[in-house]
Steps between C-alpha positions, in 0.01 A plus 500: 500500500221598237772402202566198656112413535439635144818278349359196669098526397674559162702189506191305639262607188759415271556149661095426510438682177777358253527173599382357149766716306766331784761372353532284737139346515536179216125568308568841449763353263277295313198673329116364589358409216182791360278530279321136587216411241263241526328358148203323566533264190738278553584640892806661450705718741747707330746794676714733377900371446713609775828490319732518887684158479480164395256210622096510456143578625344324750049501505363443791093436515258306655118571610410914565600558880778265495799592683856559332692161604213281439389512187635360134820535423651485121785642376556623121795710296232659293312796600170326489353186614164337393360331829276189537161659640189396553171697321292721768829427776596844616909544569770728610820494318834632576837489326858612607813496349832289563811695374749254625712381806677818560182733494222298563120483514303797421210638739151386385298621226115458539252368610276490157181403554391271200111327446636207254233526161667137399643221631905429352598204745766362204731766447825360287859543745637776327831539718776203642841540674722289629817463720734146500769386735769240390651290748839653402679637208619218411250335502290395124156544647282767631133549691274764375207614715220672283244719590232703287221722456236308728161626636557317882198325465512262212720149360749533176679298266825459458762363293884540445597391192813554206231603223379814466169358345176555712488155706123301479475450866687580807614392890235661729565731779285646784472809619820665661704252386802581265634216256862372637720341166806331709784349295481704204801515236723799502575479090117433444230787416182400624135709497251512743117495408213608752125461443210552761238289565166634503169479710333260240835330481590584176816681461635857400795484157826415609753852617842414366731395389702705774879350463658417774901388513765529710728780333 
């Protein structure tokens, strides 16, 4: 009877104990991000890579207290992102890890607690993707939807166009919207172009061109 006991308490550490190393728990799989640094000049969070599958980072941040879920969410394939903070605003930040459909988010890695020196409210998009759906194979058209590097709080610009020259002006967008392109040509290469607008409504330089193209 004391073996038995002894196997069992043995069994039950192990089970409370390694959970993390599991291979059976998904975010043990994908590394949290370390090493977060905050720069006070231009408010930049930046992480050490985590090299466990494909995807990208997702910040998190809002006002110091906040809880996870309800703050700012932005998303980046870079290991650092420069946020749009206010001077004298004090924030937590967090930042986790996406390595893909099969493996997953990572766990959580903060919170840092920041006291923003300067204000950077027009940070330049420095990431896009996009996926596009075709109404068949046959078919000579496609839709793209587009998203991109986006703060949650402020409008963009956008424009699709076949030049890869730096457009003057753009189609504006609000916040959490993505830009929809429906009846696009499959045999055409087009490139997307994303600006954001700023608090004094001027504008941040154009990010792009990103191509985007059926095959």
């Amino acid at each position: 009877m004391k073996i038995l006991i002894s196997i069992v308490i043995f069994f039950g550490l192990c089970t409370a104990g390694c959970i993390g190393d599991s291979p059976y728990d998904p975010q043990a799989k994908c590394g949290t991000p370390t090493n977060l640094i905050f720069e006070k000049g231009n408010n930049q969070l930046s992480w050490s890579i985590i090299s466990q599958g494909e995807g990208y980072y997702e910040v998190q941040y809002g006002e110091h207290g906040f809880s996870l879920g309800k703050g700012i969410t932005v998303v980046t394939n870079k290991n650092s992102y420069n946020l749009p903070l206010y001077k004298d605003n004090k924030y937590d930040l967090y930042v986790r890890k996406n390595c893909g459909i099969d493996i997953g988010w990572s766990n959580w890695a903060g919170p840092v607690t920041v006291l923003a020196s300067n204000t950077t409210t027009c940070v330049k998009p420095g990431y896009a993707t996009y996926s596009k759906t075709t109404s068949s194979e046959n078919s000579s058209f496609f839709d793209a939807t587009v998203s991109w590097e986006n703060d949650g709080v402020s409008a963009y610009e956008t424009v699709l166009t076949t030049s890869s020259a730096p457009p003057a002006s753009g189609d504006l967008v609000f916040t959490g919207q993505k830009a929809i392109y429906v009846g696009l040509s499959k045999t055409m290469n087009y490139n997307f172009f994303v600006r954001k607008r700023c608090a004094d409504n001027t504008f941040s330089d154009f990010y792009g061109p990103y191509p985007i193209r059926w095959n």
